[in-house]
Backbone as CSV, one residue per row, in Angstrom:
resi,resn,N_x,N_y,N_z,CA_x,CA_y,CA_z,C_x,C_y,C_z
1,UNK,4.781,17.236,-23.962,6.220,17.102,-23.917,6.778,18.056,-22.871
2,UNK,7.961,17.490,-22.017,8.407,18.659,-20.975,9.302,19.177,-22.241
3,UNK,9.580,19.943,-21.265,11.207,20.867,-21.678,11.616,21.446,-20.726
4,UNK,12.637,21.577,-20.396,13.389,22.107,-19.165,14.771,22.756,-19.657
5,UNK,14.609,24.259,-19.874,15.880,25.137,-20.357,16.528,25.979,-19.135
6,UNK,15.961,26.130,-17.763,16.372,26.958,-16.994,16.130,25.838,-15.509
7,UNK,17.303,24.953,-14.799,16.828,23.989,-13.653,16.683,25.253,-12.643
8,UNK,16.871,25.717,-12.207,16.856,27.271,-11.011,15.465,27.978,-11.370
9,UNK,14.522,28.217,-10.657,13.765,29.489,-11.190,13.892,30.295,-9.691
10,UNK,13.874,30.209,-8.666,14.051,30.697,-7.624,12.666,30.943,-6.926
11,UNK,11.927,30.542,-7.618,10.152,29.920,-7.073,9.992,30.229,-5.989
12,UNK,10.864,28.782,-5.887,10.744,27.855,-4.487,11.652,28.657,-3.461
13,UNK,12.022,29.719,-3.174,13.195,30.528,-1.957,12.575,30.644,-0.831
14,UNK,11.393,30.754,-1.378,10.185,31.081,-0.162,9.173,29.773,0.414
15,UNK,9.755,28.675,0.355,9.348,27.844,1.256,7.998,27.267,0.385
16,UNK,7.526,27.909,-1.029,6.081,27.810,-1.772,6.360,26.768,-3.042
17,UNK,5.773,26.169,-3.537,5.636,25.586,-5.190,4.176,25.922,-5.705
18,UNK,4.528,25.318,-7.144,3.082,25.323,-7.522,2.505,23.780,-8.131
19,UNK,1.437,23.244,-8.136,0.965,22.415,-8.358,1.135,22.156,-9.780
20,UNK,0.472,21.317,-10.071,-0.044,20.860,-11.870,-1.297,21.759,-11.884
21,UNK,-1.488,22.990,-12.823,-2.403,23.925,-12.729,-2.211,25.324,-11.805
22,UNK,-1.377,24.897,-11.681,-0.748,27.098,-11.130,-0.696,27.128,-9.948
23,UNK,-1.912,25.948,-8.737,-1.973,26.776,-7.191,-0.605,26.618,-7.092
24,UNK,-0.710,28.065,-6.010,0.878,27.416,-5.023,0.630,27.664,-3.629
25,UNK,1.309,26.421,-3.049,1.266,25.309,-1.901,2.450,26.152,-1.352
26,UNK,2.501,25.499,0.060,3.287,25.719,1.077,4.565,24.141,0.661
27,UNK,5.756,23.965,0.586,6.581,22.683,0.580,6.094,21.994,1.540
28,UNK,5.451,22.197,2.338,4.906,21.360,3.408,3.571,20.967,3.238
29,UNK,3.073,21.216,2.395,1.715,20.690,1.675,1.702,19.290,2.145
30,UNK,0.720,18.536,2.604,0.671,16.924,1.967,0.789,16.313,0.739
31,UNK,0.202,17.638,-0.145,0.266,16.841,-1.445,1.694,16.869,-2.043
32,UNK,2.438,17.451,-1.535,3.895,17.662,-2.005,4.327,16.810,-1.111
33,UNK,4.334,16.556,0.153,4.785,15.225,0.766,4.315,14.192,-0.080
34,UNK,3.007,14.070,-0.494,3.279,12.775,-0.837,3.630,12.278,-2.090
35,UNK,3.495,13.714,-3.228,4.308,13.444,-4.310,6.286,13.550,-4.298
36,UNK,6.351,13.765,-3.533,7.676,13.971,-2.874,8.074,12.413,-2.804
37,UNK,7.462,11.820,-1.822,7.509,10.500,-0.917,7.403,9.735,-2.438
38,UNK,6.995,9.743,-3.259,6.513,9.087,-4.621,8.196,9.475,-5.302
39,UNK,8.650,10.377,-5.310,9.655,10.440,-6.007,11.338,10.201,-4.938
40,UNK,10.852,9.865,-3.851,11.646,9.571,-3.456,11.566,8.110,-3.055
41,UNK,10.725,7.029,-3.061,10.559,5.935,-4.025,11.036,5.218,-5.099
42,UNK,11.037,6.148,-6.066,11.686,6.035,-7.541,12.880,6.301,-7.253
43,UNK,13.588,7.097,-6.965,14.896,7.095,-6.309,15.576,6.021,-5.706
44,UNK,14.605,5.323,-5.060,15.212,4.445,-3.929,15.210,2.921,-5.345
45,UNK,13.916,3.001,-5.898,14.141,2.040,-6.713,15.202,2.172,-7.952
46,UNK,15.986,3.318,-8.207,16.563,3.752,-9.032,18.080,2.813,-8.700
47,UNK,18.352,2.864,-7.677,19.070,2.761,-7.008,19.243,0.962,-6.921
48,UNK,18.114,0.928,-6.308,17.841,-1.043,-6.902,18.183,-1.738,-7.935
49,UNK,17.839,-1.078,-8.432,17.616,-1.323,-10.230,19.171,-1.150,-10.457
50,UNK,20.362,-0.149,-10.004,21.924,-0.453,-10.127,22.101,-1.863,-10.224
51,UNK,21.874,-3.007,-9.139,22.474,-3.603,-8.171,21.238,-5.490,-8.858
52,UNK,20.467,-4.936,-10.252,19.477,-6.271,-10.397,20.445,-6.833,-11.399
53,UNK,20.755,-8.405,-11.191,21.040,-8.800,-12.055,20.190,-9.257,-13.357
54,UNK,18.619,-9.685,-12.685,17.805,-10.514,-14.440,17.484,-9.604,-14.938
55,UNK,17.019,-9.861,-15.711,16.690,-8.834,-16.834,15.655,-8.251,-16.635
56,UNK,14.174,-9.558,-16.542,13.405,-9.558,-16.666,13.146,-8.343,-15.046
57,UNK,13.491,-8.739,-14.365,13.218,-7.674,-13.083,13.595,-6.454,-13.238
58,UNK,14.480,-6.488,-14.222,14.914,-4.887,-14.438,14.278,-4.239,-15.309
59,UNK,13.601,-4.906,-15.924,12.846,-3.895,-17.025,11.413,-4.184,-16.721
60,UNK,11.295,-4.718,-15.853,10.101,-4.443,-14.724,10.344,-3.535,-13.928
61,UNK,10.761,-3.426,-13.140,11.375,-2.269,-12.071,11.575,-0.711,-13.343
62,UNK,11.987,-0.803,-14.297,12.247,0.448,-15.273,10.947,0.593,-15.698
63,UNK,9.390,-0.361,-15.892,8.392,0.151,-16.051,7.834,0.989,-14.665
64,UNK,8.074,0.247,-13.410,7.222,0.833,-12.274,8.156,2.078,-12.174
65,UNK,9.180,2.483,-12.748,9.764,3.773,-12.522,9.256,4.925,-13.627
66,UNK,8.619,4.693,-14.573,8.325,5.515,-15.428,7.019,5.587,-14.928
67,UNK,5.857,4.552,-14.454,4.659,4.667,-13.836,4.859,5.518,-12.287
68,UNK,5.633,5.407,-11.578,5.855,6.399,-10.410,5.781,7.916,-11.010
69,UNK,6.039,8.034,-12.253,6.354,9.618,-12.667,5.069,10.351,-12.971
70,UNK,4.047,8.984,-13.738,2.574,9.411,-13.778,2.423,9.231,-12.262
71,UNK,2.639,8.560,-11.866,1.801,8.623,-10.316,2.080,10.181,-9.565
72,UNK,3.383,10.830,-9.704,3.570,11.814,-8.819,2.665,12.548,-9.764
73,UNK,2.268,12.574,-11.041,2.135,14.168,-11.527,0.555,13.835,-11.474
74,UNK,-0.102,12.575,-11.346,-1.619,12.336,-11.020,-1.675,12.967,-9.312
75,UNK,-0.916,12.767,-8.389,-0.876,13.731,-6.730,-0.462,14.879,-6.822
76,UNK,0.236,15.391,-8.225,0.328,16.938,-7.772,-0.838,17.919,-9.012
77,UNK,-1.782,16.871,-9.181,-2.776,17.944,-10.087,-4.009,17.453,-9.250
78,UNK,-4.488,18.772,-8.277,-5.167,18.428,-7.565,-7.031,18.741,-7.910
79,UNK,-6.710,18.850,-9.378,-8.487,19.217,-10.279,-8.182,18.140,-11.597
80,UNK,-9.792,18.822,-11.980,-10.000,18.316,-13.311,-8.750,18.913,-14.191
81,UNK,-8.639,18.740,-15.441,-8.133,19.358,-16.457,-9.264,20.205,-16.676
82,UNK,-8.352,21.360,-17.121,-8.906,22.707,-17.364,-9.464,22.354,-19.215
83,UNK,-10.561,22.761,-19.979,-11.348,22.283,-21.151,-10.323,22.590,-22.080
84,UNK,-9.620,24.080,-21.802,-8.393,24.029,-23.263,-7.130,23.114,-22.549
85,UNK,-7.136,21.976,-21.627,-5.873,21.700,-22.107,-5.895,19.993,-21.962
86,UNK,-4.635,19.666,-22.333,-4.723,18.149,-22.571,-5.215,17.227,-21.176
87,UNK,-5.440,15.768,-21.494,-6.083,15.309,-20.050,-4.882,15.244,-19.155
88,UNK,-5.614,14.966,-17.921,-5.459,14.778,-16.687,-4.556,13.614,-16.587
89,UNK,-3.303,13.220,-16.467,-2.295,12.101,-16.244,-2.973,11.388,-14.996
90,UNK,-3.858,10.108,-14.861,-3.996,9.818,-13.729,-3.732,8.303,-13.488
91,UNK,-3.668,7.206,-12.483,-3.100,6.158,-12.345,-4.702,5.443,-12.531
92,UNK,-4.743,4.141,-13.278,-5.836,3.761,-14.078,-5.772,2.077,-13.260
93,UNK,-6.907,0.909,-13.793,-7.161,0.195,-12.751,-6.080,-0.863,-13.615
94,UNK,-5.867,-0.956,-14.873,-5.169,-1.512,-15.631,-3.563,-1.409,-15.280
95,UNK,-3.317,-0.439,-14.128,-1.589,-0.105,-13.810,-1.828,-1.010,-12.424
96,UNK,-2.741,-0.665,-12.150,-2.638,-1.884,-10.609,-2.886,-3.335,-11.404
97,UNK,-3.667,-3.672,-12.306,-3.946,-5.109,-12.333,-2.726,-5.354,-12.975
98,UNK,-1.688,-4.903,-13.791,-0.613,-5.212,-14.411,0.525,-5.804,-13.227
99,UNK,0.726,-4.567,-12.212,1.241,-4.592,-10.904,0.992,-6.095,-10.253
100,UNK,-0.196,-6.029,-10.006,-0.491,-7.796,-9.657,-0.407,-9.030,-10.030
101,UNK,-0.144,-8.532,-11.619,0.167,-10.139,-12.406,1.541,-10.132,-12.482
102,UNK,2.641,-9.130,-11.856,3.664,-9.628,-11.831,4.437,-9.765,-10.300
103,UNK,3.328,-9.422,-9.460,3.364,-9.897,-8.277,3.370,-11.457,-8.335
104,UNK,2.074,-11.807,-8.943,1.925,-13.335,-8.943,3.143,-14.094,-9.665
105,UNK,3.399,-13.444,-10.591,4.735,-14.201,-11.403,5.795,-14.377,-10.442
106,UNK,6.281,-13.386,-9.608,7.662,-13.784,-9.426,7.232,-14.419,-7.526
107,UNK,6.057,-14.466,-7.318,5.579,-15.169,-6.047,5.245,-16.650,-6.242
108,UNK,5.651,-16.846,-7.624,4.740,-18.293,-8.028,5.800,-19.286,-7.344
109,UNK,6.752,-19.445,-7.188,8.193,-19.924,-6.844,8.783,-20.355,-5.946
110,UNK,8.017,-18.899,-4.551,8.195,-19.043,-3.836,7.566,-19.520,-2.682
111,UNK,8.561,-19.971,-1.253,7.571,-20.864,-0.516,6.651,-19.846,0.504
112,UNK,5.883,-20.524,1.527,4.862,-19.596,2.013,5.663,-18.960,3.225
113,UNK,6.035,-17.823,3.004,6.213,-17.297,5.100,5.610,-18.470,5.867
114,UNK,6.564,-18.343,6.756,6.261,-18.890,8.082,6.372,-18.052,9.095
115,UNK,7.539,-17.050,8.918,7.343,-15.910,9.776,7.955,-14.814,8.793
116,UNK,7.878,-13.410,9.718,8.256,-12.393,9.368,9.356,-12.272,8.844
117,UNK,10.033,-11.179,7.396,11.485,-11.126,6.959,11.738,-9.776,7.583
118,UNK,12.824,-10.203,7.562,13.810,-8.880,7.931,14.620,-8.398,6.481
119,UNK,14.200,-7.434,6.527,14.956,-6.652,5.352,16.430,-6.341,5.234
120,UNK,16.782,-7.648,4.174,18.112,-7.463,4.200,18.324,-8.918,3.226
121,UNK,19.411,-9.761,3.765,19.792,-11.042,2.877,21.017,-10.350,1.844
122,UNK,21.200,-10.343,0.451,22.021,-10.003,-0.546,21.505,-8.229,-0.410
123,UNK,22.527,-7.423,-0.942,22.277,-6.006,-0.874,21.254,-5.749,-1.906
124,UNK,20.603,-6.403,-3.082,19.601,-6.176,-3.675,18.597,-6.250,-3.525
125,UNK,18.226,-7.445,-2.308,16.808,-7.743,-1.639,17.197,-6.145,-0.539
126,UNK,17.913,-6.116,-0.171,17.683,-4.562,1.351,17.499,-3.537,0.000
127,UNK,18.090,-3.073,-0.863,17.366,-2.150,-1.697,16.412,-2.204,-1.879
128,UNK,15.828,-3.284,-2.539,14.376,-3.128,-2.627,13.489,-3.391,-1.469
129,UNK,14.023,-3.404,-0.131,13.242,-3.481,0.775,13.265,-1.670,1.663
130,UNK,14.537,-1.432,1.235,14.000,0.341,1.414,13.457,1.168,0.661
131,UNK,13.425,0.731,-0.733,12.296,1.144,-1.796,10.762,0.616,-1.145
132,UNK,10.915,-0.178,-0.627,9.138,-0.807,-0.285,8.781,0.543,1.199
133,UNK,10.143,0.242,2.010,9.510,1.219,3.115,9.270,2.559,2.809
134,UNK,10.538,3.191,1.963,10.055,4.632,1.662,8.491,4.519,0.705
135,UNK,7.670,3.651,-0.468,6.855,3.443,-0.552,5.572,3.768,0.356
136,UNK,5.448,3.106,1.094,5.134,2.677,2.888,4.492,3.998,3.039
137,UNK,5.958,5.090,3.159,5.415,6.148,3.657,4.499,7.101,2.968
138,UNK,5.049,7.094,1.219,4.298,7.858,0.030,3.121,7.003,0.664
139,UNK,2.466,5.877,0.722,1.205,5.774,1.045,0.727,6.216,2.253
140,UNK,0.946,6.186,3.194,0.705,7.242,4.247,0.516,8.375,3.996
141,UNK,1.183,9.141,3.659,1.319,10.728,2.920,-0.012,10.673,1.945
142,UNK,-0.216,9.600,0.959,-1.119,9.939,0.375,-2.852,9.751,0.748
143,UNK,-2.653,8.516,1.413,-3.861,8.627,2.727,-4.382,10.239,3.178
144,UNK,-3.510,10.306,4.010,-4.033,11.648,4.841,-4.434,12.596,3.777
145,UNK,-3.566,12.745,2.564,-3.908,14.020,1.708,-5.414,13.250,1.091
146,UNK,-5.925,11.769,1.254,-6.956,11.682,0.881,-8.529,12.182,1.790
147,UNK,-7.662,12.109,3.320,-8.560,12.455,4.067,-8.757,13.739,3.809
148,UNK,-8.016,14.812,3.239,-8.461,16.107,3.597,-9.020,16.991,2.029
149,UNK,-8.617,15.912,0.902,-8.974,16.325,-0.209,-9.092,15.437,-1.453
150,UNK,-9.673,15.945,-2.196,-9.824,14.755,-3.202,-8.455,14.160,-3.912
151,UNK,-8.450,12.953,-3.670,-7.656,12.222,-4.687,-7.770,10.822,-5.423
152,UNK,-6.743,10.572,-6.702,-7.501,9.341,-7.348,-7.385,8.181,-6.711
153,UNK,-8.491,7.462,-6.514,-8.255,5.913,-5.597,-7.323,4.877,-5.935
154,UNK,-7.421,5.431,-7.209,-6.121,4.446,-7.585,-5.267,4.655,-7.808
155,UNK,-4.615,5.844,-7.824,-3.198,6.150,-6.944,-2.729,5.405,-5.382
156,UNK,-3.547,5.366,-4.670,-3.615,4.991,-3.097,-3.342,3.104,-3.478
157,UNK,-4.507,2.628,-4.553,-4.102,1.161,-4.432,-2.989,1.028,-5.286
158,UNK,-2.444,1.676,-6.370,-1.303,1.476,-6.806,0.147,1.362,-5.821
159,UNK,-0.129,2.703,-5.005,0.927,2.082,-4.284,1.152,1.693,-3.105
160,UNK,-0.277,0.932,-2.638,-0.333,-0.107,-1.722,0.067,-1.511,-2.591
161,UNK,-0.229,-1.361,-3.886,0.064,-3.174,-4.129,1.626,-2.769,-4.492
162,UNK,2.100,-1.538,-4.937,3.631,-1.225,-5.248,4.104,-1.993,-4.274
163,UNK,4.336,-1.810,-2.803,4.921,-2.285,-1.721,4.786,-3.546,-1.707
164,UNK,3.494,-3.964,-1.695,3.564,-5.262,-1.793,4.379,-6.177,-2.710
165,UNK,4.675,-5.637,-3.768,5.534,-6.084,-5.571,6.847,-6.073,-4.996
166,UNK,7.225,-4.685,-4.335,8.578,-4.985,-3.878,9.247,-5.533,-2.652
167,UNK,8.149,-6.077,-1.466,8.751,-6.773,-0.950,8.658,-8.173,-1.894
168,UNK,7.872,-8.666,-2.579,7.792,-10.254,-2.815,8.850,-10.065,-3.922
169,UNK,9.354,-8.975,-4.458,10.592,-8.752,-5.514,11.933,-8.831,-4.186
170,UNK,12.232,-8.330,-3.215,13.121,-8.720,-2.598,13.042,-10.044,-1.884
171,UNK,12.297,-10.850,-2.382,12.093,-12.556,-1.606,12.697,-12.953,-3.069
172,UNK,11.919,-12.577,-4.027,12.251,-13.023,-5.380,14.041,-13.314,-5.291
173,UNK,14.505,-12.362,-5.246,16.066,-12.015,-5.532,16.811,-12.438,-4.238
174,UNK,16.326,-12.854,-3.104,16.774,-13.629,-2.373,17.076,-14.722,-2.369
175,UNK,15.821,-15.135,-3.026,15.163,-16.575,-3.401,16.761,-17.498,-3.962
176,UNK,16.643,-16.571,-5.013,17.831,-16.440,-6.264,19.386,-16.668,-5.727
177,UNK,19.550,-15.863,-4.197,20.678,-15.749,-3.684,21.082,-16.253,-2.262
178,UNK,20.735,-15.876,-1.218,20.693,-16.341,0.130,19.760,-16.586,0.611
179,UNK,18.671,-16.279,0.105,17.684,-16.611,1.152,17.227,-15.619,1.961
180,UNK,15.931,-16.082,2.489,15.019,-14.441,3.399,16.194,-14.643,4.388
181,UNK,15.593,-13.515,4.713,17.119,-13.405,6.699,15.277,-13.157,7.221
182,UNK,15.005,-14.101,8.531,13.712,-14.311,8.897,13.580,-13.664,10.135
183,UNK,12.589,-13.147,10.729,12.527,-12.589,12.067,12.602,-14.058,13.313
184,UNK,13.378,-13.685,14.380,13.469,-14.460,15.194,12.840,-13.760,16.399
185,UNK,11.434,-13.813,16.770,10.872,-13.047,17.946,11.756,-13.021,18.804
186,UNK,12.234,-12.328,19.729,12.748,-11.768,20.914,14.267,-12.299,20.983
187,UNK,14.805,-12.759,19.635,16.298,-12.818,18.964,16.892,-11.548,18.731
């Protein structure tokens, strides 16, 4: 259980945090970029989620926001769990295959690209299409922190198929409303 009685500790004045397990990092860590980039994601989908009218997408979108929260705290615990304490919060193969069967659901509907979308159409498809890019980048961020240290693999495919969920969720809600806005090469 958290608890949070004091939001200020003054930690952080010096440019440092500490991980899940005590190290403390530079704010410029990767792994704080990319748990950063993860919560600024959830943000962006927070924000989406204002602006959804079905239901059913919204309390989809309110699960992948409570799963972003395990996802940041699986990138900012960069070991095992220590033997006296509880496990390790980490992103499991069952959060991606869930991710994918509701990829397929709300893709079932729709027709095939022919070309590229442009992010935008109704203001709920461009929300969730800047939730997909800031995404984008948490996977980038979490890449590199994979190149230089251990992390869980399925964090990395979680939120590679994330992006993928929310662009075919902003086709979804297009679908619904205006329609993709399509790339017109050299338009």
């Amino acid at each position: 259980m958290v608890r949070l009685t004091k939001i200020y500790t003054r930690t952080g004045d010096a440019g440092k945090t500490r991980l899940v397990g005590g190290k403390q990092v530079s704010k410029a860590d990767l792994r704080v970029a990319a748990y950063g980039d993860v919560d600024e994601t959830n943000s962006a989908l927070g924000l989406a989620i204002c602006a959804v009218d079905d239901a059913s997408l919204k309390s989809i979108l309110l699960k992948i926001q409570n799963t972003l929260f395990d996802l940041g705290a699986d990138l900012a615990n960069p070991g095992p769990a220590a033997p006296d304490k509880s496990p390790v919060l980490r992103i499991i193969t069952e959060q991606v295959t869930w991710l994918e069967t509701q990829i397929d659901a709300l893709n079932a509907n729709l027709a095939p690209l022919q070309s590229f979308v442009l992010p935008g159409g109704s203001e709920t498809s461009a929300r969730l299409h800047l939730a997909r890019a800031i995404c984008r980048r948490a996977e980038r961020n979490a890449v590199a922190l994979g190149q230089n240290e251990s992390i869980n693999k399925h964090a990395l495919v979680y939120l590679n198929r994330l992006s993928d969920f929310l662009f075919v969720a902003a086709r979804y809600v297009n679908h619904q409303d205006v329609g993709d806005v399509l790339w017109v090469p050299g338009g």
